[in-house]
C-alpha positions as CSV (number, residue, x, y, z in Angstrom):
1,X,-26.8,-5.3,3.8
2,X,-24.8,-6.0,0.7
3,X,-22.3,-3.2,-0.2
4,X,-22.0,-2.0,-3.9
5,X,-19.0,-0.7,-4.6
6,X,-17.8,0.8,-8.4
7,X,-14.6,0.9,-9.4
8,X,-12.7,3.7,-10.9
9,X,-10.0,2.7,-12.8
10,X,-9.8,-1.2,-14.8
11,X,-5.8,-1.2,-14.6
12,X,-3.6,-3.9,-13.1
13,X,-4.8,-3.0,-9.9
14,X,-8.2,-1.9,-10.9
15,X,-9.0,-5.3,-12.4
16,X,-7.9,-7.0,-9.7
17,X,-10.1,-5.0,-7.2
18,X,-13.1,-5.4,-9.3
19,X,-12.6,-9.4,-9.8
20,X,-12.3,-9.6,-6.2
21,X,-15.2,-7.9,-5.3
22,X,-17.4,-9.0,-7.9
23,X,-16.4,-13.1,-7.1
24,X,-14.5,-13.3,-3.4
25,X,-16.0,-10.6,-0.7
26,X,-18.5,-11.7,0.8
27,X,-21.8,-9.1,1.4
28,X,-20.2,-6.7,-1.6
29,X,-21.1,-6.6,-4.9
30,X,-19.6,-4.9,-8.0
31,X,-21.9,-2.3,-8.8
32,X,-20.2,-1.3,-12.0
33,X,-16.6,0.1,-13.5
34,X,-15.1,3.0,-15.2
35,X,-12.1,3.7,-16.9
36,X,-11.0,6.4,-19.4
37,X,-9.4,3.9,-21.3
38,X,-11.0,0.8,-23.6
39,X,-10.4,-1.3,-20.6
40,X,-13.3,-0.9,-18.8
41,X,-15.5,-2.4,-21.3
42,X,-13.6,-5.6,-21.3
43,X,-13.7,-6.1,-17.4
44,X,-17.7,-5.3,-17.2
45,X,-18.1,-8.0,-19.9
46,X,-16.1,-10.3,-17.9
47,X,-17.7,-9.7,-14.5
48,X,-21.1,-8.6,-16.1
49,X,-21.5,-5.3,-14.5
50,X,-22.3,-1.6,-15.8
51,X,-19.6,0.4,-17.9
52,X,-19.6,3.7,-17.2
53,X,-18.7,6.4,-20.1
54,X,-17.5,9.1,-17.5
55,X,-17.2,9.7,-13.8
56,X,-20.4,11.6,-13.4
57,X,-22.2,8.2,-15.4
58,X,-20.4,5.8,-12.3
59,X,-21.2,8.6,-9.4
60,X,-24.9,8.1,-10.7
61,X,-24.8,4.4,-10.2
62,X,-27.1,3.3,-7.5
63,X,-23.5,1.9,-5.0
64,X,-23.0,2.3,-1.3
65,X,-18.8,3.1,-2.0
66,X,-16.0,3.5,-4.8
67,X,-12.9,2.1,-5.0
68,X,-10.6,4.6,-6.5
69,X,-8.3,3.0,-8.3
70,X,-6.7,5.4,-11.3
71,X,-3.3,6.8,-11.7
72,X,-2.2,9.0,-8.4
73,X,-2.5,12.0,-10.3
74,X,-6.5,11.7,-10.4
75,X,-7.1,10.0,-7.1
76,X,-7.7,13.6,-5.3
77,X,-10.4,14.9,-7.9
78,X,-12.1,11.4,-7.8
79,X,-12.1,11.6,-3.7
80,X,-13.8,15.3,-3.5
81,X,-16.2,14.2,-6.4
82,X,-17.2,10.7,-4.4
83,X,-17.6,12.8,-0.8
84,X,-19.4,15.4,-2.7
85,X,-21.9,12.1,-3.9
86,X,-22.0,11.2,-0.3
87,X,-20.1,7.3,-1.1
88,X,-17.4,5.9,1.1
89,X,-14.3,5.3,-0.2
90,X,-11.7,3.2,-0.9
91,X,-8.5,5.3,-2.0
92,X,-5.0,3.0,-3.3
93,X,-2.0,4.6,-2.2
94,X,-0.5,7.0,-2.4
95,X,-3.6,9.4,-2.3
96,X,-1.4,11.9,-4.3
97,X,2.4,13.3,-4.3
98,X,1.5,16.3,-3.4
99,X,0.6,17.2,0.0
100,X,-1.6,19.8,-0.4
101,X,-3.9,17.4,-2.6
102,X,-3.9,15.1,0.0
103,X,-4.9,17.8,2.5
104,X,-7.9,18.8,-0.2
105,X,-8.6,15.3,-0.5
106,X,-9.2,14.5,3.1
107,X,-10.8,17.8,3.9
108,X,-13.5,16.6,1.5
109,X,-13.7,13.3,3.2
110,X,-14.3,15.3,6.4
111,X,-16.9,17.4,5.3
112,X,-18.7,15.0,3.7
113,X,-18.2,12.8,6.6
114,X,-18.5,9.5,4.3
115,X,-16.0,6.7,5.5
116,X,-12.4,6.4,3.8
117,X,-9.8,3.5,3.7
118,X,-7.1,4.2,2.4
119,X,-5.3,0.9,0.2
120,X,-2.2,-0.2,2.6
121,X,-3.0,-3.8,2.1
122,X,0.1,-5.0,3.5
123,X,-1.6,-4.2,6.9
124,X,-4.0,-6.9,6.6
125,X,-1.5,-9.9,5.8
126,X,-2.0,-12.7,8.4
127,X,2.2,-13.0,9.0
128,X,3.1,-9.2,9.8
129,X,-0.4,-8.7,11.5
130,X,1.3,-10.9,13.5
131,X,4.2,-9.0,14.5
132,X,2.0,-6.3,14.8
133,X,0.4,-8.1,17.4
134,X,3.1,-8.9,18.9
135,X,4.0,-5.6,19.5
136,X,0.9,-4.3,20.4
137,X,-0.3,-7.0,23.1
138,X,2.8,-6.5,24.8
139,X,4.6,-9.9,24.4
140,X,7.6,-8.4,23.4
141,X,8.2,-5.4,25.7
142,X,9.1,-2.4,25.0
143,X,9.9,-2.4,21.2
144,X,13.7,-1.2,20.5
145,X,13.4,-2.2,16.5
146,X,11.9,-2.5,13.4
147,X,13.8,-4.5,10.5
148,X,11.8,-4.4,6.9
149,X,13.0,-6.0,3.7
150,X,11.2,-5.3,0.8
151,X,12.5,-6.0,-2.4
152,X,11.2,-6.9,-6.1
153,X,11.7,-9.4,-8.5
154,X,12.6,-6.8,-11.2
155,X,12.0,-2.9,-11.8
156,X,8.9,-1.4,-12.6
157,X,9.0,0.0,-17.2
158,X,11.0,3.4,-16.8
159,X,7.5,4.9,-18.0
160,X,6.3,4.2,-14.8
161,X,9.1,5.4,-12.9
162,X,9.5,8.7,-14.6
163,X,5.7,9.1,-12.7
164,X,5.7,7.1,-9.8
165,X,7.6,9.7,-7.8
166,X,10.4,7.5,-7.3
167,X,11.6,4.3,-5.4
168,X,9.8,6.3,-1.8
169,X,6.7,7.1,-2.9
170,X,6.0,4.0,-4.7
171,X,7.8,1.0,-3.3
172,X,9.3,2.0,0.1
173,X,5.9,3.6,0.9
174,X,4.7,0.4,1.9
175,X,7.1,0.3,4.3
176,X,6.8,3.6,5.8
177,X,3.4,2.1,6.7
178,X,4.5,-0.9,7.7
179,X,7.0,1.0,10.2
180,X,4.0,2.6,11.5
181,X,1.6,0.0,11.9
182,X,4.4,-2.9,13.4
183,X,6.0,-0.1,15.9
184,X,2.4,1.3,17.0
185,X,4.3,4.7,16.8
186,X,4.4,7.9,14.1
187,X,8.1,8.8,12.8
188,X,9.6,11.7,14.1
189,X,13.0,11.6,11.9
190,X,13.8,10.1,8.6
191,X,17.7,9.2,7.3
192,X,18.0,8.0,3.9
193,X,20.9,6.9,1.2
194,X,20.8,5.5,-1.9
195,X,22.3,4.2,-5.6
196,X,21.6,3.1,-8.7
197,X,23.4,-0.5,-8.7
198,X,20.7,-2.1,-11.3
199,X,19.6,0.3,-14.4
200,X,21.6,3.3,-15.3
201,X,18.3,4.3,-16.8
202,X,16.5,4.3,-13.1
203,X,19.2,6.9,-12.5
204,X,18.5,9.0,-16.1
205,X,14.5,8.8,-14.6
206,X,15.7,10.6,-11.6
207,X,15.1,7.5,-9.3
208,X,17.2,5.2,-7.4
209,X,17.1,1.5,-7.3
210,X,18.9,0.1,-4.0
211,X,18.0,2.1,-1.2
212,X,18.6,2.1,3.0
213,X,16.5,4.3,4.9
214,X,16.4,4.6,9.1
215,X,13.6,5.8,10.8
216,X,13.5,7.3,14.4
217,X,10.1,6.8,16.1
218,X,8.1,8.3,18.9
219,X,8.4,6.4,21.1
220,X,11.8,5.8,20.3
221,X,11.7,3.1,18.2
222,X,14.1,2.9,15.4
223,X,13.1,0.9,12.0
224,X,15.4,-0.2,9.4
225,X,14.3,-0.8,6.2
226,X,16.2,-2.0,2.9
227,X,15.1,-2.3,-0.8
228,X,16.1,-2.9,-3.8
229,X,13.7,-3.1,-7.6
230,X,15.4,-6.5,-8.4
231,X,16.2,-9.6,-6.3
232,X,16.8,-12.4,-8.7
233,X,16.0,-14.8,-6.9
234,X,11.8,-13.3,-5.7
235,X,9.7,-11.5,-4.0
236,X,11.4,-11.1,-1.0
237,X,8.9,-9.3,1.9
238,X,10.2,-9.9,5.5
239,X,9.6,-7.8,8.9
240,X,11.2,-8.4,12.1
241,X,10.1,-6.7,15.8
242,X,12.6,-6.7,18.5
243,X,11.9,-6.0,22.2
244,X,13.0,-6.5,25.5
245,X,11.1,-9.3,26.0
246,X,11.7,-11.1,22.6
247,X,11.2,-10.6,18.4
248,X,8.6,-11.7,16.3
249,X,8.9,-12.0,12.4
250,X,7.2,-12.8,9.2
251,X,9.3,-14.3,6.4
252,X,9.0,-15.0,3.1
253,X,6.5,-17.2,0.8
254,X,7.8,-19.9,-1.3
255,X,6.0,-21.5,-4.5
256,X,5.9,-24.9,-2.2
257,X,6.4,-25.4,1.4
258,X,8.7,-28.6,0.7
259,X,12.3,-29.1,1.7
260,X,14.9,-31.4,0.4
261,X,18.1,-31.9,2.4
262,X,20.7,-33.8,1.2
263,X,24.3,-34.4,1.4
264,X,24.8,-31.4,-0.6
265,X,22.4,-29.1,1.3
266,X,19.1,-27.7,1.3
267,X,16.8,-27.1,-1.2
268,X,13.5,-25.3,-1.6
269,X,11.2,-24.1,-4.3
270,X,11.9,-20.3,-5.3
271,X,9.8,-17.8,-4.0
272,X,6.9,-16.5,-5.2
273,X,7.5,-13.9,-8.0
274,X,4.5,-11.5,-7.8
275,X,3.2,-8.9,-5.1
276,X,-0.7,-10.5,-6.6
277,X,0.5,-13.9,-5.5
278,X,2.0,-12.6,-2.4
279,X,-0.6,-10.9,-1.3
280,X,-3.9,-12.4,-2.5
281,X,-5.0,-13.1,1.2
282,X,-4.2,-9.4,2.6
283,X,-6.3,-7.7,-0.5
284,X,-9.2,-10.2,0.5
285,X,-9.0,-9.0,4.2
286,X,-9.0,-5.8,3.6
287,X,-11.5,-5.9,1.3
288,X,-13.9,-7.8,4.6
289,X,-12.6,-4.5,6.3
290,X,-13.4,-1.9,4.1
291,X,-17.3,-3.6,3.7
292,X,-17.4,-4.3,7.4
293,X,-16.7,-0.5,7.8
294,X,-19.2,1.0,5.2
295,X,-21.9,-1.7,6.4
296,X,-21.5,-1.8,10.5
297,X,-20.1,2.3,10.8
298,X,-17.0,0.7,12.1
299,X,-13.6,2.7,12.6
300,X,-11.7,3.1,9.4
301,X,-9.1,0.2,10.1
302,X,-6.7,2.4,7.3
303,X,-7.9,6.1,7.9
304,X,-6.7,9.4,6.0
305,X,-4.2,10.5,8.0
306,X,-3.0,6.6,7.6
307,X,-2.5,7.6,4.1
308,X,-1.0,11.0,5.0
309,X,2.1,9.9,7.3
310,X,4.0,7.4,4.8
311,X,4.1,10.3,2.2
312,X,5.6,12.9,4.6
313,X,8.3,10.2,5.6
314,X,8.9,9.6,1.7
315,X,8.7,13.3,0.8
316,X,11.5,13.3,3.8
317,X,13.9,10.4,2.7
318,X,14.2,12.3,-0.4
319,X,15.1,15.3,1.1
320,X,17.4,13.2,3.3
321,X,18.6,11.7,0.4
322,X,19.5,15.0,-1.4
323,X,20.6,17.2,0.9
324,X,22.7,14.0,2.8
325,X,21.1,14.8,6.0
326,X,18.7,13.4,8.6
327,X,15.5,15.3,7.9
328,X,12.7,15.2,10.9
329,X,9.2,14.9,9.8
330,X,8.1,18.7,10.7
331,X,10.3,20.0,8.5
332,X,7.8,18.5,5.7
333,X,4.6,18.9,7.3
């Protein structure tokens, strides 16, 4: 069985997502695109696929799935409208800011009992799999903690940030995530500080750009994680597991795997400078996923509620943030 998936939204990410499907998943297809915007119309001439003038035009496409890929604000509407046409879905994160749309959202999934994945793609990248593993086969013990660095190569335009929801929602939610997945265990408490050390103008937005946050797990787990919008010198994505019977860790990808060593020191190529470089391999595997799911009836390897917990833990660092406070996940929910 071949799965045809459309794609709802022909943005930065949208594009990406379709190119993929349409030339590097095996058994999918690209069924068609849609965009409110001009874009749309450029990518289906590109990939040679149906354009679709409205979202009722790509829910009438004959496709197995969608892969909602528009601005967060719209991703709710778009998931009740694809349950109510009975398609699986792929949903990017966040599903929305809101909690109560995410709770709509899901509901809809539920009652329409299609699959969902939700698009934590960091989940499926071969190096902190690995730690995952780690974890979760036992070969480190109990786990005791969780250390995540995440920081970009350089801010996000202030246009974004003013509607991102701020340095939690859309940066440090991948982490969240990844706090969850490498630890095997939900959050319980969140504490979280922060500045604005790089762009007074991050500050204006009502955002932060250098941030710390601690995370107390179920199990009792605790997970560090540290981020900043600029590190001059790359992409910088690391995650470290420590247990009683070891650590395991992922580090970072450079533009070359040589070395030089010389009398004056080491030297190695910069890092890579783009999450799209970084992470080509994990957005193919969970693209195999996400087919392997619609086509076999498999488990959703990213499921709804997958989606739900990072935005309670950011919705809760903020409120940590403000009110200078640990703030335990109830308290959101």
């Amino acid at each position: 069985m071949t799965v045809r998936i459309v794609v709802l939204g022909t943005g930065r990410i949208g594009s990406m997502h379709a190119a993929l499907v349409a030339r590097q998943v095996p058994g999918a297809e690209l069924a068609g695109v849609f965009d409110v915007t001009d874009s749309a119309a450029a990518i289906g001439a590109e990939l040679d696929c149906p354009v679709a003038a409205t979202l009722d035009d790509a829910l009438a496409i004959d496709a197995d799935a969608v892969a909602i890929c528009t601005s967060t604000d719209t991703h709710v509407d778009m998931m009740v409208a694809a349950a109510g046409a009975g398609r699986a879905i792929f949903c990017e994160k966040p599903v929305s800011l809101d909690l109560g749309e995410v709770d709509r959202g899901l509901a809809a999934v539920e009652a329409a009992t299609v699959p969902l994945q939700i698009g934590f793609n960091r989940r499926f990248d071969p190096s902190h799999r690995g730690v995952a593993d780690a974890v979760a086969t036992g070969r480190l013990g109990e786990v005791h903690l969780c250390n995540i660095t995440s920081r970009d190569p350089g801010p996000p335009p202030i246009e974004y940030i003013a509607a991102s929801g701020g340095i939690f929602c859309d940066m440090t939610i991948h982490d969240f995530d990844m706090a969850r997945f490498v630890t095997g265990s939900d959050v319980i408490e969140v504490y979280a500080t922060g500045a604005v050390r790089i762009d007074p103008e991050i500050g204006e937005a009502g955002d932060l750009d250098t941030a710390v946050v601690v995370l107390t797990h179920e199990n009792g787990a605790i997970t560090t994680i540290d981020n900043s919008r600029r590190a001059v010198y790359g992409y910088d994505q690391r995650v470290e597991a420590f247990g009683s019977h070891g650590m395991a860790g992922s580090d970072n990808f450079h533009e070359a795997n040589s070395r030089v060593a010389t009398s004056a020191g080491f030297e190695s190529p910069p890092l890579q400078h783009f999450f799209l470089e970084r992470y080509t391999r994990s957005y193919l595997d969970q693209w195999d996923a996400f087919v392997e799911m619609v086509r076999d009836g498999t488990p959703s390897p990213v499921s709804g509620a997958d989606g739900r917990a990072p935005l309670v833990i950011g919705l809760a660092a903020w409120k940590s943030v403000q009110e200078r406070r640990p703030v335990r996940c109830d308290e959101i929910t």
